[in-house]
mmCIF file as Biopython writes it, N, C-alpha, C and O atoms, coordinates in Angstrom:
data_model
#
loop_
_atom_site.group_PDB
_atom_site.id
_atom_site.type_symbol
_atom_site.label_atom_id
_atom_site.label_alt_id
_atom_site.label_comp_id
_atom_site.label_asym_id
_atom_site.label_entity_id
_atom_site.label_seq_id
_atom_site.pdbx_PDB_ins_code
_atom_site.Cartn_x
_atom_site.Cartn_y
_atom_site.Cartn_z
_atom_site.occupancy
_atom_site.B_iso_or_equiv
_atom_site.auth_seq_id
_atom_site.auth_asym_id
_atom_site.pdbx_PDB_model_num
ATOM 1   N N  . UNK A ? 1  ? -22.158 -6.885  37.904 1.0 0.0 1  A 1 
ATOM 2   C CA . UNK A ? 1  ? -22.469 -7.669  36.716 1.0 0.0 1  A 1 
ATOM 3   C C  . UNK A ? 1  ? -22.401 -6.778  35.484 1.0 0.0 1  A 1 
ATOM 4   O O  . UNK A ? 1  ? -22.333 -5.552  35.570 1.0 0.0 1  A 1 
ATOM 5   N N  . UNK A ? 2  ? -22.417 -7.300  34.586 1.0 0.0 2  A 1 
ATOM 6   C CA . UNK A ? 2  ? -21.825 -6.591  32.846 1.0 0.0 2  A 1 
ATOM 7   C C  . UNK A ? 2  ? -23.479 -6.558  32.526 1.0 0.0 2  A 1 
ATOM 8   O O  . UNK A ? 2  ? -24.252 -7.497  32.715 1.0 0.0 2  A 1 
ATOM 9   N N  . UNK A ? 3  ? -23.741 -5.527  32.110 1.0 0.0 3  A 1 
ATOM 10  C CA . UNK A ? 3  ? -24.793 -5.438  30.917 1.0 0.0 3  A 1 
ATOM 11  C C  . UNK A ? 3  ? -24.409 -4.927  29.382 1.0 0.0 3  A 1 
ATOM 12  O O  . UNK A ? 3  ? -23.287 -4.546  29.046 1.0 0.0 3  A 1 
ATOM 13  N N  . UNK A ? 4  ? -25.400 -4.988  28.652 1.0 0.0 4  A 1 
ATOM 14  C CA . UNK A ? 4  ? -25.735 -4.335  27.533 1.0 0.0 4  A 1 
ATOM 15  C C  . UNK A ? 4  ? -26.573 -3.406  27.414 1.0 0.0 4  A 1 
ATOM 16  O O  . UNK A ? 4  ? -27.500 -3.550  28.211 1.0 0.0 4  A 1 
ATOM 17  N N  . UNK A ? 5  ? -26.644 -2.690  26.900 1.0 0.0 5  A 1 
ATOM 18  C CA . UNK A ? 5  ? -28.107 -1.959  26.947 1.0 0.0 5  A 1 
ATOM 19  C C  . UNK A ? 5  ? -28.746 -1.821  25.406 1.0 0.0 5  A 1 
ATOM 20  O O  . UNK A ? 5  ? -28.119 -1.356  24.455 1.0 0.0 5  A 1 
ATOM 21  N N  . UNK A ? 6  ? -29.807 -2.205  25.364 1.0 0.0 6  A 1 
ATOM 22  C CA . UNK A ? 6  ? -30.130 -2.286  23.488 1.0 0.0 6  A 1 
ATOM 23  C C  . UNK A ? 6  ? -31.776 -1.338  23.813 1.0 0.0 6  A 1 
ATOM 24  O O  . UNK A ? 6  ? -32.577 -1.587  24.714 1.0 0.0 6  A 1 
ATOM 25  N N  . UNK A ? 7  ? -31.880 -0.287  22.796 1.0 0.0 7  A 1 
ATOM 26  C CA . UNK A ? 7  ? -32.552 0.633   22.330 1.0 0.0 7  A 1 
ATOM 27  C C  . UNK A ? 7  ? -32.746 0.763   21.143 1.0 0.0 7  A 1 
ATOM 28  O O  . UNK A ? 7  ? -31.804 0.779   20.350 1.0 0.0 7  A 1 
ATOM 29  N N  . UNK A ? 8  ? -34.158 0.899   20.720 1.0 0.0 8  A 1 
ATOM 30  C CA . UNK A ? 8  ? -34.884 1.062   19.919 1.0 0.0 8  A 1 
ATOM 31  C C  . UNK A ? 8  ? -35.428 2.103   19.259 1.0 0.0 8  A 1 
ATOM 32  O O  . UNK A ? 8  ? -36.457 2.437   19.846 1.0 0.0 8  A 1 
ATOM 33  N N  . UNK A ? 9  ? -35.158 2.966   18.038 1.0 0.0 9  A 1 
ATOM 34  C CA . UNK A ? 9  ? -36.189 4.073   17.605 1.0 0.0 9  A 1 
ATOM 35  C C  . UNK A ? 9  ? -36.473 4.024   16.446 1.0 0.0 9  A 1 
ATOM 36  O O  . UNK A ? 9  ? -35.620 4.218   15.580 1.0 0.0 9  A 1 
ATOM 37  N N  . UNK A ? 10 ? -37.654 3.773   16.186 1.0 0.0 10 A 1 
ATOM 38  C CA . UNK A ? 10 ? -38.099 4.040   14.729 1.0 0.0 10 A 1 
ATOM 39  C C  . UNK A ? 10 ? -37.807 2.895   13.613 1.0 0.0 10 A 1 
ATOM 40  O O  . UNK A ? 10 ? -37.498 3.100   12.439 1.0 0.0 10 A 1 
ATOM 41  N N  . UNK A ? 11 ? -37.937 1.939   14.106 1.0 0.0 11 A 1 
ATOM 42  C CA . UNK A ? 11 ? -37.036 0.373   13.905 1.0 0.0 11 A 1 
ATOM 43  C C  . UNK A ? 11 ? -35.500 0.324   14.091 1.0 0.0 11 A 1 
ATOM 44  O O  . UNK A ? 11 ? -34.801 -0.673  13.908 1.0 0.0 11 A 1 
ATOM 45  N N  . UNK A ? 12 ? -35.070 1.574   14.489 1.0 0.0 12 A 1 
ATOM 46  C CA . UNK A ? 12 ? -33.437 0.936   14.127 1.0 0.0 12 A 1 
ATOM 47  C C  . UNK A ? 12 ? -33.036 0.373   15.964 1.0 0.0 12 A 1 
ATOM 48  O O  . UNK A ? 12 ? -33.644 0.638   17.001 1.0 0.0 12 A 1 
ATOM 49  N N  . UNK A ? 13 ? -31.894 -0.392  15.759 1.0 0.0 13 A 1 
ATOM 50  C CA . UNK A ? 13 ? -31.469 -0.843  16.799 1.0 0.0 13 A 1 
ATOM 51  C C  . UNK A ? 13 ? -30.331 -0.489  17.201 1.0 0.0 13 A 1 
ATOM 52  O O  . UNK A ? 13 ? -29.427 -0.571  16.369 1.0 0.0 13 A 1 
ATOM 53  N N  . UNK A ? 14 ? -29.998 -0.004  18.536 1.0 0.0 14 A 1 
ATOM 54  C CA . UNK A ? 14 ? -28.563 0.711   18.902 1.0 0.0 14 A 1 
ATOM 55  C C  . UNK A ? 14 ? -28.158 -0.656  20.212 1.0 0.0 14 A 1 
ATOM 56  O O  . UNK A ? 14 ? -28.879 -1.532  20.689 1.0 0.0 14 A 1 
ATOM 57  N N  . UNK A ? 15 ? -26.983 -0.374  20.407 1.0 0.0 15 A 1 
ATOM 58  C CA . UNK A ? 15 ? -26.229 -1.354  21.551 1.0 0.0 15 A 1 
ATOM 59  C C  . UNK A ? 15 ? -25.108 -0.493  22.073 1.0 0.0 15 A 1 
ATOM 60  O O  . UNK A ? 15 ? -24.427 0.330   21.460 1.0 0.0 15 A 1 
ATOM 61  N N  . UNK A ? 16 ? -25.061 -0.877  23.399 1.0 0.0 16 A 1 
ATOM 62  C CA . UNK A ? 16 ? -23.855 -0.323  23.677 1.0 0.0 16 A 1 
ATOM 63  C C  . UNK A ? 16 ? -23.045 -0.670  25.061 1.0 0.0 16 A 1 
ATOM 64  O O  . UNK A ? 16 ? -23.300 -1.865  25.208 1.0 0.0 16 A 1 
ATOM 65  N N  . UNK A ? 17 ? -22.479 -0.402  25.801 1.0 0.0 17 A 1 
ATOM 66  C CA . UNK A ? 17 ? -22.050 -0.746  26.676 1.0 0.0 17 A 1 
ATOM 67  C C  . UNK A ? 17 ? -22.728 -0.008  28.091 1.0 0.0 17 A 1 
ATOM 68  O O  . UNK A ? 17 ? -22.565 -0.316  29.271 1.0 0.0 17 A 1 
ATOM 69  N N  . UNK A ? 18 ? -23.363 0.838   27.616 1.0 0.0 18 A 1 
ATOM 70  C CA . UNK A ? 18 ? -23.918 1.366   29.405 1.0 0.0 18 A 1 
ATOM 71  C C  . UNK A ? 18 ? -25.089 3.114   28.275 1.0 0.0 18 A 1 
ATOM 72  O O  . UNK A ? 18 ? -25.108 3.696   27.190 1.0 0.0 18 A 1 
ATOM 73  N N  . UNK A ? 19 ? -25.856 3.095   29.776 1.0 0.0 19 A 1 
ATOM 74  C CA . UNK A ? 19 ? -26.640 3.908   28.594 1.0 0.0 19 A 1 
ATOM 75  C C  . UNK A ? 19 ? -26.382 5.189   28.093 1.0 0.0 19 A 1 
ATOM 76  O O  . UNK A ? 19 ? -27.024 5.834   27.264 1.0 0.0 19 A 1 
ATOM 77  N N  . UNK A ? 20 ? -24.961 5.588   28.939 1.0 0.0 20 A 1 
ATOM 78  C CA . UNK A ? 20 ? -24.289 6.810   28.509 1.0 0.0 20 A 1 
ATOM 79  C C  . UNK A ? 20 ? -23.921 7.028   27.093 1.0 0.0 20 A 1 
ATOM 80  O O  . UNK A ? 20 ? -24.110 8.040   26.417 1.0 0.0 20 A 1 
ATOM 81  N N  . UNK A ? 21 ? -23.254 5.691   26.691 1.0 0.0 21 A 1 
ATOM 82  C CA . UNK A ? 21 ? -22.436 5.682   25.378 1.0 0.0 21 A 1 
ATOM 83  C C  . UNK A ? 21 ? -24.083 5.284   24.543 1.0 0.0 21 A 1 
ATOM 84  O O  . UNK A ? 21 ? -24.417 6.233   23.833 1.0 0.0 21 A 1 
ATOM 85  N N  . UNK A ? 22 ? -24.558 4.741   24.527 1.0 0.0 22 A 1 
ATOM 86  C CA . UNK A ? 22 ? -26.009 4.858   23.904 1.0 0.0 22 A 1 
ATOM 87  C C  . UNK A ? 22 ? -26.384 6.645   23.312 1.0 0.0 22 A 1 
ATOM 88  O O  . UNK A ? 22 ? -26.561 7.128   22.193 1.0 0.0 22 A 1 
ATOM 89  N N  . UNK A ? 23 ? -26.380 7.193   24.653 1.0 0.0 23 A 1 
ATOM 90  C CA . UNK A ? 23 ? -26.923 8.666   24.414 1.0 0.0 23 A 1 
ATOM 91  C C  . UNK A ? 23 ? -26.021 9.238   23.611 1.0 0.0 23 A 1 
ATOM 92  O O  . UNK A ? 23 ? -26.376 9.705   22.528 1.0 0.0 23 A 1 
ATOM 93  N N  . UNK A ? 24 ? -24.545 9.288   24.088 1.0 0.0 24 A 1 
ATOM 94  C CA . UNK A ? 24 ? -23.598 10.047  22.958 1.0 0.0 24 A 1 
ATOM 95  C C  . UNK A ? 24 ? -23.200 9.278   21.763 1.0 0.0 24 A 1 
ATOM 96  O O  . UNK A ? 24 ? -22.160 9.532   21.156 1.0 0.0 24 A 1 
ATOM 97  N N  . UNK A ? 25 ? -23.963 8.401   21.443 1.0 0.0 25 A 1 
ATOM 98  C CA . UNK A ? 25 ? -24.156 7.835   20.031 1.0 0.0 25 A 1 
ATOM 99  C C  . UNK A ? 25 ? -25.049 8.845   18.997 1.0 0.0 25 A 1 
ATOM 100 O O  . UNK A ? 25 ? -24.731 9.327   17.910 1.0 0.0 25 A 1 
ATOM 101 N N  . UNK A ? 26 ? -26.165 8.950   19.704 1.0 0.0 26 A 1 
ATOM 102 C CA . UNK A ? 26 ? -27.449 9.832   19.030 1.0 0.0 26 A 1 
ATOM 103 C C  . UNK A ? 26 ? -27.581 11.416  20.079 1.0 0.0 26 A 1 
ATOM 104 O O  . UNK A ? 26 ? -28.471 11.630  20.902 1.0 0.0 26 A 1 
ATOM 105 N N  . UNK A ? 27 ? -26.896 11.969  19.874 1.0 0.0 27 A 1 
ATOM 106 C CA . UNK A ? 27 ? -26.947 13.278  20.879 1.0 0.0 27 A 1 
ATOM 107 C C  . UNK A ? 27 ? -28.444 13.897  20.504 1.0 0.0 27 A 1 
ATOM 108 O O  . UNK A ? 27 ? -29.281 14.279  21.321 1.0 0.0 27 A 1 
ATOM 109 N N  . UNK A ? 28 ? -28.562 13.896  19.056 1.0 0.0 28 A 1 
ATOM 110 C CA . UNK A ? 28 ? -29.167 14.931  18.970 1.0 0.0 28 A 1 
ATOM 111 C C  . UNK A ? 28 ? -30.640 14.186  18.974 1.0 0.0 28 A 1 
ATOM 112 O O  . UNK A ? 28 ? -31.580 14.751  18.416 1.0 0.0 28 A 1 
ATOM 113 N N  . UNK A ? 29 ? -30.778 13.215  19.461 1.0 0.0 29 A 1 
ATOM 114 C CA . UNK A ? 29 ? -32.232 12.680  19.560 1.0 0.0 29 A 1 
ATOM 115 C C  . UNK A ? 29 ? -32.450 12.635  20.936 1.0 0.0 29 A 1 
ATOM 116 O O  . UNK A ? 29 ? -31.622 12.082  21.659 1.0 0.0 29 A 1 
ATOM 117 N N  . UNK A ? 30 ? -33.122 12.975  21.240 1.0 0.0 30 A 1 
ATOM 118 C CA . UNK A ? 30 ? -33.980 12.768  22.724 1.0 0.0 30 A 1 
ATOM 119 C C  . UNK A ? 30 ? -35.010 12.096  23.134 1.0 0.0 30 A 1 
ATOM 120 O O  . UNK A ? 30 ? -35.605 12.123  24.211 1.0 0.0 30 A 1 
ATOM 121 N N  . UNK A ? 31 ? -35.194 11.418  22.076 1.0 0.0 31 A 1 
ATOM 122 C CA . UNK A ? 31 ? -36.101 10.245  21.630 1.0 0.0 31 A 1 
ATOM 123 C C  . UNK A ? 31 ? -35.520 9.304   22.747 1.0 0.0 31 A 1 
ATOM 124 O O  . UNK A ? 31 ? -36.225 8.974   23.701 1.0 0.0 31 A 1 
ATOM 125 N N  . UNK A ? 32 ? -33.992 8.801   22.587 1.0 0.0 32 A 1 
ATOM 126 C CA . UNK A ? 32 ? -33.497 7.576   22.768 1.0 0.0 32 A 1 
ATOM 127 C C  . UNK A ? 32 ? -33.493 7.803   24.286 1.0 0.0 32 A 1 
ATOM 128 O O  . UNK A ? 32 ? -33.009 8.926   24.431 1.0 0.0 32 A 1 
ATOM 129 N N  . UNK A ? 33 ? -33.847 7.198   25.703 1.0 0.0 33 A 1 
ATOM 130 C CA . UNK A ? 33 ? -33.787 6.805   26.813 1.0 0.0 33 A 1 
ATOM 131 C C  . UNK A ? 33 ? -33.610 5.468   26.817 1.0 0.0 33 A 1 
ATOM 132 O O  . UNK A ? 33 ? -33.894 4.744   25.864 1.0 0.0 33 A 1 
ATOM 133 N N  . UNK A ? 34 ? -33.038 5.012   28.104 1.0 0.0 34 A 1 
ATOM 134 C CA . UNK A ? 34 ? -32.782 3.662   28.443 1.0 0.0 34 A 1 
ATOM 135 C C  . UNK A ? 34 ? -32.739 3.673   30.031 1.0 0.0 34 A 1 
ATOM 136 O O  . UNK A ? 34 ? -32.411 4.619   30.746 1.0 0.0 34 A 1 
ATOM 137 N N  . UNK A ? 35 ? -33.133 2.445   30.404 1.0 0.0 35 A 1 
ATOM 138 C CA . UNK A ? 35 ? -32.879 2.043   31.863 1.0 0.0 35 A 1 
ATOM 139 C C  . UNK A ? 35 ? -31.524 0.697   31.777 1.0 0.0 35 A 1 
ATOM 140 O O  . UNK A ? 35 ? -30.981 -0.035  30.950 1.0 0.0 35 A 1 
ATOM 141 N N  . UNK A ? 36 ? -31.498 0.980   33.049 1.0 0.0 36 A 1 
ATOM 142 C CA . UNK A ? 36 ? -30.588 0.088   33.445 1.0 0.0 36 A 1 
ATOM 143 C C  . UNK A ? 36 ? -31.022 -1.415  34.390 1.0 0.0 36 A 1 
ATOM 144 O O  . UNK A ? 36 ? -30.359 -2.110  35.160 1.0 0.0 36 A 1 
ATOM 145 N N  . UNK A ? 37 ? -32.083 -1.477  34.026 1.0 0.0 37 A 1 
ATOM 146 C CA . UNK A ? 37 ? -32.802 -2.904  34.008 1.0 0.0 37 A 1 
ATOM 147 C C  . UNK A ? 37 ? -33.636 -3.532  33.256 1.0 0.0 37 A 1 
ATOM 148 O O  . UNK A ? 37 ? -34.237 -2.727  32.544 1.0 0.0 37 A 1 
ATOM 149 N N  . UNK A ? 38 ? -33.946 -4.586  33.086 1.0 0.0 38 A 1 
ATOM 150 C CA . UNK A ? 38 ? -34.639 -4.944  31.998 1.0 0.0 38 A 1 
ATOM 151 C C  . UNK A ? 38 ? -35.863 -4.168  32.183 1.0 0.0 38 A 1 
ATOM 152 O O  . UNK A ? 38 ? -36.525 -4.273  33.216 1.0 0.0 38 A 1 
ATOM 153 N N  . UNK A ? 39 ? -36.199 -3.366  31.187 1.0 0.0 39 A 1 
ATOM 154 C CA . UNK A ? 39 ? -37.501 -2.582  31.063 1.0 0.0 39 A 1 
ATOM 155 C C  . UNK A ? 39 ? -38.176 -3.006  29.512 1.0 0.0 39 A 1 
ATOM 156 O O  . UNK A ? 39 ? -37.279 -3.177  28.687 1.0 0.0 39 A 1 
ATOM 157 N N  . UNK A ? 40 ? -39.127 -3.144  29.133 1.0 0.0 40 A 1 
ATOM 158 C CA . UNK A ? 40 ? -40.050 -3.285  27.883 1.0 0.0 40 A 1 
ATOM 159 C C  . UNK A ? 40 ? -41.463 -3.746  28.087 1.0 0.0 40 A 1 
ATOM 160 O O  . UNK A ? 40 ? -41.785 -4.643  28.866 1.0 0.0 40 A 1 
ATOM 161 N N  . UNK A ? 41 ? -42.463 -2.906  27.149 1.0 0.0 41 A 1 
ATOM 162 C CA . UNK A ? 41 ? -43.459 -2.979  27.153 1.0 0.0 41 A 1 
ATOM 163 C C  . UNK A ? 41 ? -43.801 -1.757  27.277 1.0 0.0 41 A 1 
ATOM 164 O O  . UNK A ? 41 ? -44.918 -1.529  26.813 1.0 0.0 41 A 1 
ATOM 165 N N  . UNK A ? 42 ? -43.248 -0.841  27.742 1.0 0.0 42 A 1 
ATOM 166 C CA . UNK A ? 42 ? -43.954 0.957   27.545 1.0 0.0 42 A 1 
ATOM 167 C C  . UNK A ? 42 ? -44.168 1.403   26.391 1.0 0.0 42 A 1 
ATOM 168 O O  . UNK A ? 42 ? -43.395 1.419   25.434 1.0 0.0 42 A 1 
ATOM 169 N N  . UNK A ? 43 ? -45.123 1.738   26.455 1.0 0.0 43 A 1 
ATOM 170 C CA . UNK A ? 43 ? -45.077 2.120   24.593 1.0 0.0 43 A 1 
ATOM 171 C C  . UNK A ? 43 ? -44.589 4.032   24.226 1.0 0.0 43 A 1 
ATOM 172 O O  . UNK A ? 43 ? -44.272 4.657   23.214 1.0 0.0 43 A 1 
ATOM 173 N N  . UNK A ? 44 ? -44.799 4.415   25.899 1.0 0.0 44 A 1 
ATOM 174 C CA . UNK A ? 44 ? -44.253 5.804   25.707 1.0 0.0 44 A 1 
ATOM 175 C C  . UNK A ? 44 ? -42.855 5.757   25.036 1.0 0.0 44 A 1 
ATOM 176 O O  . UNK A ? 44 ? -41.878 5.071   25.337 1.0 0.0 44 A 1 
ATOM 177 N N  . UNK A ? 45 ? -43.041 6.797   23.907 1.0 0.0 45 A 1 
ATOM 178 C CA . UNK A ? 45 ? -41.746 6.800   22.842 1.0 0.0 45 A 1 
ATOM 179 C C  . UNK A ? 45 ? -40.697 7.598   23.615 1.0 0.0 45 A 1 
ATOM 180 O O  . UNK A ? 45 ? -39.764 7.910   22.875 1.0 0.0 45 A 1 
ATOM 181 N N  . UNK A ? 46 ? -40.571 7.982   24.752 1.0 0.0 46 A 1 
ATOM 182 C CA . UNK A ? 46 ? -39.957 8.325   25.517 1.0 0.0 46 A 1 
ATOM 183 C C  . UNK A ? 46 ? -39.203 7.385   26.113 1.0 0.0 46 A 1 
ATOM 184 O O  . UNK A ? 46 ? -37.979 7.493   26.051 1.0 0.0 46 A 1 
ATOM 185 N N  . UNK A ? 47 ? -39.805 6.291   26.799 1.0 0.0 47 A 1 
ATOM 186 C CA . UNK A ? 47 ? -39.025 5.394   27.576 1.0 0.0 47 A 1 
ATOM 187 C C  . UNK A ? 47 ? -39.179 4.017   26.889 1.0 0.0 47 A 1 
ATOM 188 O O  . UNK A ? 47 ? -39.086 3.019   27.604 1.0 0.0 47 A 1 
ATOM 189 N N  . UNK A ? 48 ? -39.366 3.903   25.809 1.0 0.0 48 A 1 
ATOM 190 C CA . UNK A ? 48 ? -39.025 2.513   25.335 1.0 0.0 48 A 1 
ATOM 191 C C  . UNK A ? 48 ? -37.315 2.299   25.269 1.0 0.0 48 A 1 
ATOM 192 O O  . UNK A ? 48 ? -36.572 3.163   24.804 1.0 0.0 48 A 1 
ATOM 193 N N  . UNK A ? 49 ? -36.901 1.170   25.742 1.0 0.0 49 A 1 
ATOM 194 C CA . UNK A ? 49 ? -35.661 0.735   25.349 1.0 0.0 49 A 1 
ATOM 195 C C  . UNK A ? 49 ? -35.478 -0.549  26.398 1.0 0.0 49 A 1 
ATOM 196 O O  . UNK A ? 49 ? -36.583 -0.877  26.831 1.0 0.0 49 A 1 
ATOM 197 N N  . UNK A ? 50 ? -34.391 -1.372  26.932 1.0 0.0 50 A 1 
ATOM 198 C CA . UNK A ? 50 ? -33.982 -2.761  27.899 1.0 0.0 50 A 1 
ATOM 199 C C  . UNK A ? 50 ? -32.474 -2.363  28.095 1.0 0.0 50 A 1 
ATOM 200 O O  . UNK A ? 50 ? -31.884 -1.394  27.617 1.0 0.0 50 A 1 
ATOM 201 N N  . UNK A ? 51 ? -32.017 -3.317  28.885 1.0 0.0 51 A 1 
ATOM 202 C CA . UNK A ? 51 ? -30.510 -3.887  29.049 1.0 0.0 51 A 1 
ATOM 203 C C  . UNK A ? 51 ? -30.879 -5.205  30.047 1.0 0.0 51 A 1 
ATOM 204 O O  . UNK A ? 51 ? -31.418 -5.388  31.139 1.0 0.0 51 A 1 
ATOM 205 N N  . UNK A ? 52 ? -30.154 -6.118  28.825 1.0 0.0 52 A 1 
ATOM 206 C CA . UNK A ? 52 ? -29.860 -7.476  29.299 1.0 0.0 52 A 1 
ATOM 207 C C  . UNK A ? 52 ? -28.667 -7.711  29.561 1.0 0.0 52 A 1 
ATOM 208 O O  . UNK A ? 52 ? -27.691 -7.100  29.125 1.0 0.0 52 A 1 
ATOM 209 N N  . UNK A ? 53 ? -28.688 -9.010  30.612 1.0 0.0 53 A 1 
ATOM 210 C CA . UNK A ? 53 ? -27.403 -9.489  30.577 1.0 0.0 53 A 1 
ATOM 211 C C  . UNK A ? 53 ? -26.643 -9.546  29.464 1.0 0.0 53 A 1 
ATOM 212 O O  . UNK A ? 53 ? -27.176 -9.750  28.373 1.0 0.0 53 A 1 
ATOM 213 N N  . UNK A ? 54 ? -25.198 -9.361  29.599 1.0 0.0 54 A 1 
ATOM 214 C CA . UNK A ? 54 ? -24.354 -9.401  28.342 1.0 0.0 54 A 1 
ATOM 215 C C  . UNK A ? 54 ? -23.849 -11.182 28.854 1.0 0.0 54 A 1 
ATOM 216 O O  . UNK A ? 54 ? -23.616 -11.587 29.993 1.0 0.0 54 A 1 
ATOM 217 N N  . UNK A ? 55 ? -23.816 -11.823 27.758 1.0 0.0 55 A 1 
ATOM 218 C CA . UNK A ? 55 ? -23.121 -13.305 27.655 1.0 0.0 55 A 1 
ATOM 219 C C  . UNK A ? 55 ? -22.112 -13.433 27.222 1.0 0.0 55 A 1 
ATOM 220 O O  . UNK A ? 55 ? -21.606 -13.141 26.139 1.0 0.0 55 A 1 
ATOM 221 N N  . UNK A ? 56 ? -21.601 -14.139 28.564 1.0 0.0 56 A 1 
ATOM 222 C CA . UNK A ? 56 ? -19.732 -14.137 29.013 1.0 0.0 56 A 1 
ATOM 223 C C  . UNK A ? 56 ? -19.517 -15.621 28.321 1.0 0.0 56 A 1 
ATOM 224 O O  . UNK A ? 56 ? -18.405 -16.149 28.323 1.0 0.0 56 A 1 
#
């Protein structure tokens, strides 16, 4: 199945196609993590971020 993965830091919002291209968007933050299932509600600024279904 296709996801998205959408991440959050500091209000801004990133998207991307898988959470690799997420990370080499923002290299130099280490802030940004993501899972590869729907995850939210952690408030550790470490692991906040989701990936939802992408709509075909």
């Amino acid at each position: 199945k296709t996801t998205t993965c959408v991440g959050f830091k500091d209000g801004v919002l990133g998207v991307g196609p898988d959470v690799q291209s997420l990370k080499n968007s923002r290299p130099d933050d280490v802030v940004w993590n993501f899972v590869s299932e729907l995850y939210l509600g952690d408030t550790h600024p470490e692991r906040q971020g989701l990936a939802v279904p992408h709509p075909e």
